[in-house]
Backbone bond lengths (Angstrom), bond angles and torsions (degrees), N, CA, C in turn:
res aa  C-N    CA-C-N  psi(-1)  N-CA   C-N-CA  omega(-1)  CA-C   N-CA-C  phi
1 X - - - 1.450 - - 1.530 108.27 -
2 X 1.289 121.15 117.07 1.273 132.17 153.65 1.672 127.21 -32.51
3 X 1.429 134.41 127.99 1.618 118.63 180.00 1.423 99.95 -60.35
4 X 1.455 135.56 -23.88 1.666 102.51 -177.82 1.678 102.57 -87.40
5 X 0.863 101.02 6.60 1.589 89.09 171.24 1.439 125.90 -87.11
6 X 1.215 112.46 -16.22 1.793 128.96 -161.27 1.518 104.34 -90.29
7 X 1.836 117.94 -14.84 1.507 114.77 172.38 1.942 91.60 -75.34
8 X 1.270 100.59 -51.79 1.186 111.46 -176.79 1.449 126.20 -34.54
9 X 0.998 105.53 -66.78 1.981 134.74 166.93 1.484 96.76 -29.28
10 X 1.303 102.69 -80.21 1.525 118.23 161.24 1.462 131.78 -17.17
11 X 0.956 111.67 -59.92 1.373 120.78 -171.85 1.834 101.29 -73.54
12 X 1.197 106.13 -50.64 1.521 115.23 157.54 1.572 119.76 -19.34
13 X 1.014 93.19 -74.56 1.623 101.91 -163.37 1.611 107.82 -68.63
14 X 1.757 103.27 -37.25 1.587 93.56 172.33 1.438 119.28 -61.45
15 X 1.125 121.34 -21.09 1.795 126.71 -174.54 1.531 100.99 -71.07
16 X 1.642 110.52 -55.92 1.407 117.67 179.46 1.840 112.89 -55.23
17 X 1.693 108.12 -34.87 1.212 98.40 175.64 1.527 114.05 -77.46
18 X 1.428 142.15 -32.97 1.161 143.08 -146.59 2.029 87.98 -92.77
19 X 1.382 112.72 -29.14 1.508 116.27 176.52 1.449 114.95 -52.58
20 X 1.941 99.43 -57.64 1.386 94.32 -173.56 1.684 110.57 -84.04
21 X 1.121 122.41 21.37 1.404 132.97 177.59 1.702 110.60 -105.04
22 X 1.194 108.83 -33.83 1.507 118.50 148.63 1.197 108.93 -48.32
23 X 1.141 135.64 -78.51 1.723 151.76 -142.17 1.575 95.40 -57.28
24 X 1.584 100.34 -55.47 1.735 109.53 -155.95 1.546 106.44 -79.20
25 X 1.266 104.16 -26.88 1.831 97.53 -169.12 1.904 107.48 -114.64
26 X 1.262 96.62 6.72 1.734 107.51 175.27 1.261 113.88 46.42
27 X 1.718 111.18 62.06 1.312 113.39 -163.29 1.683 78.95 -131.67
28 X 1.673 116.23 171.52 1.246 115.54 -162.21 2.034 88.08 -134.01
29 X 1.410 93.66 103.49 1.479 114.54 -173.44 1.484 111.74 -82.31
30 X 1.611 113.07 -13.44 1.800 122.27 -157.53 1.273 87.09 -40.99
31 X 1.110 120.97 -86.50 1.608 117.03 -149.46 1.613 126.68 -51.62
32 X 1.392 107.12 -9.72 1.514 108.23 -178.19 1.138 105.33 -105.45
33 X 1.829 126.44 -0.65 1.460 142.96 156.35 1.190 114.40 -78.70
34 X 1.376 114.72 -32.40 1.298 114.18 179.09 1.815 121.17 -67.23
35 X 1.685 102.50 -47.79 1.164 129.65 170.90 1.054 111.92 -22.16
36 X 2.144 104.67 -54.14 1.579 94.26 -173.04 1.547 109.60 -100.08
């Protein structure tokens, strides 16, 4: 992995985490998904 990739990577996984954190607790994350 490249260093510009690791903000990238990053930013990834928080979307994927804040998604499945949506799903499970039926809370509405759009806008702090959107953010990133």
């Amino acid at each position: 992995m490249l260093d510009f990739e690791k903000p990238l990577f990053e930013i990834k996984n928080k979307i994927e985490s804040l998604k499945e954190s949506q799903e499970k607790n039926d809370v509405d994350l759009q806008e702090e998904i959107e953010m990133l």
